[in-house]
C-alpha positions as CSV (number, residue, x, y, z in Angstrom):
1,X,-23.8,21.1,-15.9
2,X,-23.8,17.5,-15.9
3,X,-25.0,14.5,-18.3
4,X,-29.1,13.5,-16.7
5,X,-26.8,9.8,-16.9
6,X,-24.3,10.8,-14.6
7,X,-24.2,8.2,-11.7
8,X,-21.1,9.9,-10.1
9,X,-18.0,12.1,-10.4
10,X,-14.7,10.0,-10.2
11,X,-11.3,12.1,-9.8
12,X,-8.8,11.6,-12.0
13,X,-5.2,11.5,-11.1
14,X,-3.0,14.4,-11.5
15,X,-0.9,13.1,-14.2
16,X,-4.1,12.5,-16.4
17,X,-4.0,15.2,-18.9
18,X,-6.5,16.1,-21.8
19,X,-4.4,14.0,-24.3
20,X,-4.6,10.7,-22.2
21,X,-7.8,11.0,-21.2
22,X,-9.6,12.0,-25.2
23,X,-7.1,9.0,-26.8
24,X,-5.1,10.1,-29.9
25,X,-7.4,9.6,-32.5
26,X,-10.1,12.2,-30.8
27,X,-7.6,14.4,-29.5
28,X,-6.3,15.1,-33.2
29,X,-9.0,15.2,-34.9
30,X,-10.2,18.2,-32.9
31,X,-6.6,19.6,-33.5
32,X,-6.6,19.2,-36.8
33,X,-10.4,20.7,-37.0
34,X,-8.7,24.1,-35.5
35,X,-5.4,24.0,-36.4
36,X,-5.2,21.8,-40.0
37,X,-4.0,18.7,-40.5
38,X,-0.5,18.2,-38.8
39,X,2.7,17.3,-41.1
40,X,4.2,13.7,-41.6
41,X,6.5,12.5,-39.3
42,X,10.0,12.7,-41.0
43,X,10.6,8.8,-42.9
44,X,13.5,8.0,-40.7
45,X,14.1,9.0,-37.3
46,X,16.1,7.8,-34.1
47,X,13.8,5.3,-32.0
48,X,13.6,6.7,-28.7
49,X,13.8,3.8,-25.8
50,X,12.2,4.5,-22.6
51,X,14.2,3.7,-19.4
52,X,12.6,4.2,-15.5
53,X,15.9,4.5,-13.8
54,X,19.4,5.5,-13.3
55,X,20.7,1.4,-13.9
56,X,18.7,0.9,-16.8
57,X,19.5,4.0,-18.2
58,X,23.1,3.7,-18.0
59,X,22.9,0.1,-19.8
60,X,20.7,1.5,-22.5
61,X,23.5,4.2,-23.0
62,X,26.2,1.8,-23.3
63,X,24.8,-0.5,-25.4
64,X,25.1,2.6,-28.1
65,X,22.9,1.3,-30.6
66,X,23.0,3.6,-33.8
67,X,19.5,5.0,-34.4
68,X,18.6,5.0,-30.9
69,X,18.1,7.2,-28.3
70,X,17.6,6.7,-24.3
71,X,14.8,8.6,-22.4
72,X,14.9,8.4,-18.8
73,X,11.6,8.6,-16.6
74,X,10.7,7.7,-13.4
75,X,8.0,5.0,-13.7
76,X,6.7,2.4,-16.6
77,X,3.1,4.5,-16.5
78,X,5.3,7.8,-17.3
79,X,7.0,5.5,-20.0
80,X,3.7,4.4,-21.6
81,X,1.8,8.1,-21.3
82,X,5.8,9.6,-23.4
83,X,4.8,6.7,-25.8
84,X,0.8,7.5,-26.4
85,X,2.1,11.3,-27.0
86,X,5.0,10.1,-29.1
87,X,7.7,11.8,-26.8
88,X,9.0,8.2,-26.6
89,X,8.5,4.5,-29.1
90,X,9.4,2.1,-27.2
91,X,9.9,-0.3,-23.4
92,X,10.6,-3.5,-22.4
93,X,7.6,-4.4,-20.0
94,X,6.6,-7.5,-17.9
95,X,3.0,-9.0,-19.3
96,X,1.4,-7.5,-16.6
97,X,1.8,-4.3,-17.4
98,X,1.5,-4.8,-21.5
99,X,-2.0,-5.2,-20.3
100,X,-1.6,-1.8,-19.0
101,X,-0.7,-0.3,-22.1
102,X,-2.7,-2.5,-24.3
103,X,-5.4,-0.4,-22.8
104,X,-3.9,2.5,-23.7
105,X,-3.3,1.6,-27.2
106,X,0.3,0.5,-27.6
107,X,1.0,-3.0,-28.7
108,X,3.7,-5.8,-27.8
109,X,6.3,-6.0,-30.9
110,X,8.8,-8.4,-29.7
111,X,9.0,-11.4,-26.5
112,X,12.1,-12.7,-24.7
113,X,12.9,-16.3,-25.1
114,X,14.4,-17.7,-22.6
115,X,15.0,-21.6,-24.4
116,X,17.2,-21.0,-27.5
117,X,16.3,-24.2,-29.1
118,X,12.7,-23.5,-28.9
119,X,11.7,-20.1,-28.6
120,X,8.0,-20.7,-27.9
121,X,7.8,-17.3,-25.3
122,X,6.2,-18.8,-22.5
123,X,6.9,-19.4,-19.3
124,X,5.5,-20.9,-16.3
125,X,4.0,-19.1,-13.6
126,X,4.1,-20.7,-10.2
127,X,3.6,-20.0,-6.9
128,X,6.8,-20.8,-4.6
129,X,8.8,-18.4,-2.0
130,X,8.0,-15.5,-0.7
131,X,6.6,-12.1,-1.7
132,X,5.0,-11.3,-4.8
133,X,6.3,-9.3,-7.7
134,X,4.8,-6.1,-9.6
135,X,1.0,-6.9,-10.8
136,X,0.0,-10.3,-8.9
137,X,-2.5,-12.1,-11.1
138,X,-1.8,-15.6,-9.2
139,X,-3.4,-14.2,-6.4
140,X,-6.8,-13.2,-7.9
141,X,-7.0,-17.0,-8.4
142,X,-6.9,-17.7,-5.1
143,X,-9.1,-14.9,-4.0
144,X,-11.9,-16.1,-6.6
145,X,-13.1,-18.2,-4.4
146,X,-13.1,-16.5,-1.2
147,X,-15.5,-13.8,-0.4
148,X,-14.5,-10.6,0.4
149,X,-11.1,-11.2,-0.5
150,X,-8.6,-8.6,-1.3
151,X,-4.7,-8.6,-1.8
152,X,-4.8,-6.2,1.1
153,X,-7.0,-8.6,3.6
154,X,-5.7,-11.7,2.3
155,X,-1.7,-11.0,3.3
156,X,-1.5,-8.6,6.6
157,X,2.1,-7.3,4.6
158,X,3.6,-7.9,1.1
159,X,5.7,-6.0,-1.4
160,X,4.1,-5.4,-4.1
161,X,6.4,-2.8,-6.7
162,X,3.9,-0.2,-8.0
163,X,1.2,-0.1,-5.1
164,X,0.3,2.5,-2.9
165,X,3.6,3.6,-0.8
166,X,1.7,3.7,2.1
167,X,-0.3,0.6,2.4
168,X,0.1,-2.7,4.0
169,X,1.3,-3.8,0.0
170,X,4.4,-2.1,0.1
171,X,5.2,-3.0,3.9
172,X,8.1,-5.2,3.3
173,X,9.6,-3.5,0.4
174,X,13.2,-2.3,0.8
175,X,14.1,0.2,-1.9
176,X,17.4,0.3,-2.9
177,X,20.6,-1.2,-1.9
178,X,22.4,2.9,-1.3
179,X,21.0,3.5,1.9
180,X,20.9,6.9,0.3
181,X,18.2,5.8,-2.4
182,X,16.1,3.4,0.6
183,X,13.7,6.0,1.3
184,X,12.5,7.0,-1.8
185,X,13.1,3.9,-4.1
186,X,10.8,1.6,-2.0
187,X,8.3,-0.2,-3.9
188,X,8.9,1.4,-6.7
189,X,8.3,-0.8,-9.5
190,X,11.8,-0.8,-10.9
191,X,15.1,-2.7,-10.7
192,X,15.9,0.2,-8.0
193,X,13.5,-1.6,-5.8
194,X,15.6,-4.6,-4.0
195,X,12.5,-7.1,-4.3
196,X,11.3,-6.3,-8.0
197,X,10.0,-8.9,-10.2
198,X,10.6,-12.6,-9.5
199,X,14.3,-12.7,-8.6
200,X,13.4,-9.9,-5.8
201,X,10.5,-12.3,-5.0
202,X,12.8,-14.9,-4.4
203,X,15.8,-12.8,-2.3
204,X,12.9,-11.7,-0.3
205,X,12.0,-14.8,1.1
206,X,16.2,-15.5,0.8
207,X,16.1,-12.8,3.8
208,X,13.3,-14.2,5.7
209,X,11.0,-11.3,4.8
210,X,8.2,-13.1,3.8
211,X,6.4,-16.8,3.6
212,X,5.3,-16.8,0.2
213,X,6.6,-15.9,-3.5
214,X,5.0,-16.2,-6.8
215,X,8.0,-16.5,-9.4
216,X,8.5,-18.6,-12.3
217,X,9.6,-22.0,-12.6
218,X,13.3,-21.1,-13.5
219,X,14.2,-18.8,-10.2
220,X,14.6,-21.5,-7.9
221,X,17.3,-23.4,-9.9
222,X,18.9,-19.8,-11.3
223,X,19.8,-19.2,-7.4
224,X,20.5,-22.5,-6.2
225,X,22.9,-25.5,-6.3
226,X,26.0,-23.4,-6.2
227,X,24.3,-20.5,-8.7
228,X,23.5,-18.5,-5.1
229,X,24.5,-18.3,-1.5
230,X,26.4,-22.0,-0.1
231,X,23.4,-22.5,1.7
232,X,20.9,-22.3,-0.7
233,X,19.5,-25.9,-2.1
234,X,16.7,-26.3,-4.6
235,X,15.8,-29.5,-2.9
236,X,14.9,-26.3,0.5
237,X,11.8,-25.2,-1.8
238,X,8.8,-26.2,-2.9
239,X,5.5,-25.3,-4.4
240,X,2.0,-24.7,-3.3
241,X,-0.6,-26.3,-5.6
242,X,-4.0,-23.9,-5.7
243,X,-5.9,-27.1,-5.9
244,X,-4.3,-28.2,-2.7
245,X,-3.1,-26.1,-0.7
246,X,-2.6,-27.8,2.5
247,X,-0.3,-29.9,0.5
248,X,3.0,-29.1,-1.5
249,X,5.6,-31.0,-3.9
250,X,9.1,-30.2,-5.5
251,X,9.6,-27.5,-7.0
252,X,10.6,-29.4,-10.7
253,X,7.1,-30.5,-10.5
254,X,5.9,-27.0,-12.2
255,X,3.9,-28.5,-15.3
256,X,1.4,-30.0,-12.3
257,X,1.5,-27.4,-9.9
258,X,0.9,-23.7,-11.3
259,X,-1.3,-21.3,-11.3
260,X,-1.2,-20.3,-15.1
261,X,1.0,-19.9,-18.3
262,X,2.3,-16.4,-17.9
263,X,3.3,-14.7,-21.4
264,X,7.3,-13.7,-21.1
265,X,8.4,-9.9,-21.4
266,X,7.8,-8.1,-24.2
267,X,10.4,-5.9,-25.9
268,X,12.3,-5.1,-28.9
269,X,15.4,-4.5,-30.5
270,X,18.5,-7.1,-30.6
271,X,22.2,-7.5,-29.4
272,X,24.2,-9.5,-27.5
273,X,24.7,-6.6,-24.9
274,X,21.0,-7.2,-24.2
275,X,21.0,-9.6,-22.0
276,X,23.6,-9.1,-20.0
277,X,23.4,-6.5,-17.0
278,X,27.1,-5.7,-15.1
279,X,26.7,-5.6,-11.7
280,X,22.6,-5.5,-11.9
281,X,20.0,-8.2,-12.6
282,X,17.4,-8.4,-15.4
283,X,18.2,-4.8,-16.2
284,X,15.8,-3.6,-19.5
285,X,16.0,-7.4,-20.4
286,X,15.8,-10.5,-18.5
287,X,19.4,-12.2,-17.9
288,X,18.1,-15.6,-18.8
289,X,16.8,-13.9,-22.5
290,X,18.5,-15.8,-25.3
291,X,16.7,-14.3,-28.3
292,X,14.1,-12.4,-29.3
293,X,11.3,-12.9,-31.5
294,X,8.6,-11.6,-33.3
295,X,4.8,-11.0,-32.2
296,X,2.8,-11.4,-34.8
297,X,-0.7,-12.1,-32.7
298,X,-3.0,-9.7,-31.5
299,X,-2.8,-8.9,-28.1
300,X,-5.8,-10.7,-26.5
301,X,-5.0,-13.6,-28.4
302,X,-0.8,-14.2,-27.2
303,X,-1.9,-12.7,-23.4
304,X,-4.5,-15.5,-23.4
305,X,-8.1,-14.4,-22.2
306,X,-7.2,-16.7,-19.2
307,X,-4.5,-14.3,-18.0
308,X,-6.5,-11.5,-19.4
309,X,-9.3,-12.6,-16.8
310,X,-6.6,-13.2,-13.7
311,X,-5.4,-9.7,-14.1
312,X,-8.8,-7.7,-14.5
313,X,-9.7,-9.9,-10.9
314,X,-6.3,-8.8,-10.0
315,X,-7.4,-5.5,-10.3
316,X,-11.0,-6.1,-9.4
317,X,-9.9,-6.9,-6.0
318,X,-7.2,-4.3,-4.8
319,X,-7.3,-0.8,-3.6
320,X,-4.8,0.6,-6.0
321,X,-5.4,0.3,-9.3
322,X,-2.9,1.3,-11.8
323,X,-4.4,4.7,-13.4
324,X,-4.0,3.8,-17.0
325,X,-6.2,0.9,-17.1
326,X,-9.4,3.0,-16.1
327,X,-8.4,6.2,-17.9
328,X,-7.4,4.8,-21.0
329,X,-9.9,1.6,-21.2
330,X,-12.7,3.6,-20.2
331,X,-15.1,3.3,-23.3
332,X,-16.2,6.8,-23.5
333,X,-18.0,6.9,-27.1
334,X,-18.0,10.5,-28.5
């Protein structure tokens, strides 16, 4: 019944079917051992952009792009299994989870710049205020050195968009800002979610929800000094350095106190109507995006194997590991 190397069984989850599991390239081969070779893919065809929900969706209709179509679904996984099964081509994703689908074998085609003069499509990661956004690589820095150390010990409540619904990780999540949505939007990892990313990161601590944020170096200046509430003064915040914890400095004092250069958001396409989301923050793009450009590296090599290492501890050391990761980068040799 079972290999004589067969350690143990593993479930998979539910939304693992044959074709993510065997990869493309096996499962078509075997189709096209029963069934022929499939036909070509017509020469020119609408790109279909992937959306995960209702507020992106509706700025991805209006932008009304010839030669492109909006598909709605409700998470970024969903969006990257439509993509492996061609149901879907493209999705503007944090780096975090371009880890995710580099696993799965799609690859990063364009990043946000967010310094028009320069466009060199990094940012700084830093930690600052409050609770922490999507995947949380800083933290597997800090948990490197402690033993026994999980997201889930370390913080007794977070928010973490994406984890388990029903562990201490998505405690202080709110969901969305209809009272009618709160319930069933909470940590999900989409704008929908109130804390999402780093400028949910940062309106969490705003609230007095949390202690500690990880965000990047621009946040604190994008929401203060009259570009947020009155009250709210950059001079207020300040950063924790990893080497020093029991110490901190100002928060303009990011190039000396990080915790690692974080690739930006990886995308494609190009308009003005991008970048800017009505009534919504960072929706498909970030706000702060001024161009876009080209990524002509491989993946390994414009993540950095430095943040490739912070997120595979990241992941190392929590309870709920995104699916795609171990399904797709399993290494099963057939």
């Amino acid at each position: 019944m079972f290999s004589d190397s067969t350690c143990e069984l593993v479930e998979l989850s539910k939304s693992t079917d044959s074709f993510i599991y065997l990869r493309e390239d096996y499962y078509e081969a075997m189709h096209a051992l029963r069934a022929g070779n499939t036909p070509d893919l017509p020469q020119y065809r609408k790109i279909e952009w992937c959306t995960v929900d209702h507020a992106e969706h509706q700025k991805c209709e209006s932008l009304q792009i010839p030669g492109m179509e909006c598909r709605r679904t409700s998470s970024v996984e969903e969006c990257i299994k439509r993509i492996m099964c061609r149901e879907a081509d493209a999705i503007a994703v944090d780096a975090g989870h371009v880890y995710i689908a580099g696993k799965c074998g799609l690859v990063p085609v364009m990043v946000e710049q967010y310094d028009q003069r320069s466009c060199h499509g990094i940012q700084w990661g830093l930690a600052a205020v409050c609770a922490i956004p999507t995947i949380v690589q800083p933290l597997s820095t800090i948990c490197s050195k402690t033993l026994g150390c999980t997201l889930y010990n370390f913080f007794s409540k977070g928010c973490i968009p994406g984890a388990d619904p029903q562990s201490n990780m998505c405690a202080l999540c709110k969901g969305s800002e209809n009272w009618l949505l709160q319930e069933e939007s909470k940590c999900k990892a989409s704008s929908v979610e109130m804390y999402y990313v780093y400028d949910g990161a940062f309106r969490m601590f705003a609230e007095k929800n949390g202690d500690v944020a990880f965000i990047k170096d621009t946040i604190v200046g994008a929401y203060t000094d009259g570009n947020g509430p009155y009250w709210a003064e950059s001079d207020d915040f300040e950063l924790i350095c990893p080497e020093s914890p029991d110490k901190s400095v100002k928060h303009s004092e990011f190039l000396k106190c990080n915790l690692a250069k974080v690739p930006a958001h990886q995308n494609a396409l190009i308009s003005d109507k991008l970048f800017k989301s009505e009534g919504k923050r960072n929706l498909l793009f970030s706000d702060s995006t001024k161009c876009l450009q080209e990524i002509t590296k491989p993946l390994e090599e414009f993540l950095t194997q430095t943040y490739i290492d912070m997120i595979e501890k990241t992941y190392a050391t929590g309870h709920s590991e995104p699916v795609f990761p171990f399904v797709c980068g399993a290494g099963v040799n057939y």
